[in-house]
C-alpha positions as MATLAB code, in Angstrom:
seq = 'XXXXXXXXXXXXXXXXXXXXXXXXXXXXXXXXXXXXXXXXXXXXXXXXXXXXXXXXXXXXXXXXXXXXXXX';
ca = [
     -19.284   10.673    2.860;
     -17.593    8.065    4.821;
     -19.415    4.752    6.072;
     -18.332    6.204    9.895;
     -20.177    9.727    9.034;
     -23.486    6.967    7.534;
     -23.299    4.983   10.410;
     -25.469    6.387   12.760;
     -28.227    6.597   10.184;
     -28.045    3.258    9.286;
     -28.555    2.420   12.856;
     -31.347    4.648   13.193;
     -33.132    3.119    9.908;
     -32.881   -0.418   11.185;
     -34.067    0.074   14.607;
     -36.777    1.928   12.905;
     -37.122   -1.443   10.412;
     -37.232   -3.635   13.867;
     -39.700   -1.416   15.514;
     -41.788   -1.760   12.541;
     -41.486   -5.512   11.917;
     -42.078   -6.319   15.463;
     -45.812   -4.740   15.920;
     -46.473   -7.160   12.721;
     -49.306   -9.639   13.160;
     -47.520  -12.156   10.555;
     -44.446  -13.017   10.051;
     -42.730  -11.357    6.843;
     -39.363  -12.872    6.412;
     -38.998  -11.603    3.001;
     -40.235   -8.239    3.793;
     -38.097   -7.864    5.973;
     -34.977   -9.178    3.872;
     -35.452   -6.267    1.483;
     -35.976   -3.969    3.927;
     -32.507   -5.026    5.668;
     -30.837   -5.199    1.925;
     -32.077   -1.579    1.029;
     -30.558   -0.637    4.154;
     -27.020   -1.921    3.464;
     -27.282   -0.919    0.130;
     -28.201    2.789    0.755;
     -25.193    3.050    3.496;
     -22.436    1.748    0.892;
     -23.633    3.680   -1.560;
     -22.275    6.424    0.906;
     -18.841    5.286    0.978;
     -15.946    7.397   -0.374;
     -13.350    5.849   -1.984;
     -10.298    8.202   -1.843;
      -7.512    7.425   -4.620;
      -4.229    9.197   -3.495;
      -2.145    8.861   -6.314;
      -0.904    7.048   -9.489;
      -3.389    7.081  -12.295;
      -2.514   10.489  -14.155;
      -3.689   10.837  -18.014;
      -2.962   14.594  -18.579;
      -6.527   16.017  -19.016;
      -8.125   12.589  -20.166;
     -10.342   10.457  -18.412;
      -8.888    7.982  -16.704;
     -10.175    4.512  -16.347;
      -8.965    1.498  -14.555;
      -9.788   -1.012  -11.783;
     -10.229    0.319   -8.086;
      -7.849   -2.347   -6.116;
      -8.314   -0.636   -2.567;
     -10.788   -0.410    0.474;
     -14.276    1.137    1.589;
     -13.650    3.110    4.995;
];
């Protein structure tokens, strides 16, 4: 899935995160750090990394460094 097709999820969990964070009676800095980080981390998990060409091993398992971009 691409980060564009993730997007509007993302957005939906953090203003769910702010609405949550803001009806707090004490102020949870931290809390809310992981909250943000699990956020991030759950929409680039979703990222697709598309390799067009160039690393061919016949039938084998190829393995090698990814030198390109998250769209």
């Amino acid at each position: 899935m691409s980060l564009d097709t993730a997007k509007q999820e993302a957005i939906n969990d953090f203003i769910a995160l702010m609405d949550d964070m803001l009806t707090r009676e004490q102020d949870s800095r931290q809390e809310y750090a992981e909250r943000f980080i699990s956020i991030l981390i759950k929409l680039i998990k979703k990222a697709e990394i598309k390799y067009n060409n160039g690393l061919t091993a016949g039938s084998n398992p190829v393995t090698g460094t990814f030198n390109g971009e998250l769209k």
